[in-house]
N, C-alpha and C positions, 0 to 999 in steps of 0.2 A: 803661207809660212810666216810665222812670228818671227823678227829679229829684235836682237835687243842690243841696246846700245851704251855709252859710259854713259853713268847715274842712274840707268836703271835699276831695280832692286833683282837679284839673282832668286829667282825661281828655286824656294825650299826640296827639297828632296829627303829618303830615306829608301837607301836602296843597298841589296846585299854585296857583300866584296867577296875577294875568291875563298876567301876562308868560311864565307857564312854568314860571317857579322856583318852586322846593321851599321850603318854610315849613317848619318844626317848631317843633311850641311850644315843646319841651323846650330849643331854641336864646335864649330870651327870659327863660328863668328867672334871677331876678336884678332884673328888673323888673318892675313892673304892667302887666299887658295891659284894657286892653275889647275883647271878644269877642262879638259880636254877630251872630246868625242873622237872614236874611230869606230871604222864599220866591223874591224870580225877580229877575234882574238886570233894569234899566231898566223897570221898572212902579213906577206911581203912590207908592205906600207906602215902598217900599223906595227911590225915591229919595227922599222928604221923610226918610228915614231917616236912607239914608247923605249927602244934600248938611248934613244937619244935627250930623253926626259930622267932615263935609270945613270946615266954618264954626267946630268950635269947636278945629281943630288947635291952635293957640297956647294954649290952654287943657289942652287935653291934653299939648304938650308942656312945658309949666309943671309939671305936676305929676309927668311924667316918666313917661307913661304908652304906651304900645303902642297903637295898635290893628289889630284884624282884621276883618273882615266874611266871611261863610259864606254859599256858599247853593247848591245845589244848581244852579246854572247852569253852562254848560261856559266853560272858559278865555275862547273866541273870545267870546262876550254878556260874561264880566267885564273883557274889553279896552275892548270897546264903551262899554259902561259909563262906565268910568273915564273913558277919554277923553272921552266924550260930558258929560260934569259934572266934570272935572277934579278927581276925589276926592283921588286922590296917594296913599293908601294902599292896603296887600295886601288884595286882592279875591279871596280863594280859591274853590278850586271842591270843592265834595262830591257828585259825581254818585249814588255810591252810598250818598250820605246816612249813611256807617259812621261820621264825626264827630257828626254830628246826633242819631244814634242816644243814642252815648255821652254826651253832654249832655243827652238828654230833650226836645229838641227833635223833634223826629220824629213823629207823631203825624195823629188822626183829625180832619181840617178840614171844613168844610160853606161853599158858597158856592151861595147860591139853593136850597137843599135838596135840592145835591146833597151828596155826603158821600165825599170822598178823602182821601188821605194828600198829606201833604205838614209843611213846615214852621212851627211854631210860632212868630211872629217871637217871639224872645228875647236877653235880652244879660246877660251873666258879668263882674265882675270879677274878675282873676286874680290874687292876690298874688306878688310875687319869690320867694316858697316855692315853687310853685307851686300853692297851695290857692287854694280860691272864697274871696273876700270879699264877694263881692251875688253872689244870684242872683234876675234877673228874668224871671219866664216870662210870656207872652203879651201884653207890651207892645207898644203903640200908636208907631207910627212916631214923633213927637213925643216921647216918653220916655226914650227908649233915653238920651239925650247930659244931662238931667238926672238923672237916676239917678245914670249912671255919675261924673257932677263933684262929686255931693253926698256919696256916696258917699270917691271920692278927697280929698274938701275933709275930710272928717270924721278925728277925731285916732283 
């Protein structure tokens, strides 16, 4: 599994959100993104996740920041989703996980001692280069949204 670290160049992308539309990250450069992997739309984690990414919008957009959320869910579950908790931001989908991959996200999980693949939750700050400035792997639903502010707060 690839990890990427600050100063890396962030892995381009073009992947659909819950409405349909095409995202590219290459389209955002210019500005800070948080980019942020979870394993399934509307389960436990991932919403304490992203309802806690949808709470600190105004904070995010104070500091003039993007965000994304990823996860291998199909479009119809990141409609769901959004709607269902009013997130307001791009819900992509990576079915075949070729985004995930290239972030290092992607990777050997165990739940009850079983042992699949799936995704790492993790979150990226993107700089307007578009290189990494944080990169966090295997954070705690809870984390993702301080990280990412302490992170952006920081000179």
């Amino acid at each position: 599994m690839t990890t990427l670290v600050a100063g890396d160049p962030a892995p381009d992308f073009a992947l659909a959100d819950q409405t349909g539309s095409t995202v590219k990250l290459s389209d955002l450069r210019g500005r800070r993104v948080l980019l942020y992997f979870y394993p399934k739309a509307d389960t436990p984690g991932c919403t304490t996740q992203s309802c806690a990414v949808r709470d600190a919008r105004d904070d995010f957009e104070e500091l003039e920041a993007d965000v994304l959320g990823i996860s291998p869910s199909p479009i119809d579950a990141q409609a769901r989703f959004d709607s269902k908790f009013s997130l307001g931001f791009p819900l992509l989908s990576d079915p075949e996980h070729e985004t995930a991959e290239a972030y290092g996200v992607w990777g050997e999980r165990s739940l009850y001692g079983r042992k699949y693949m799936g995704i790492v939750r993790s979150s990226f700050l993107l700089g307007p280069d578009g290189r990494i400035e944080g990169a966090w792997y295997g954070v705690t639903p809870k984390e993702t949204v301080p990280l990412a502010l302490a992170a952006l707060r920081s000179p």
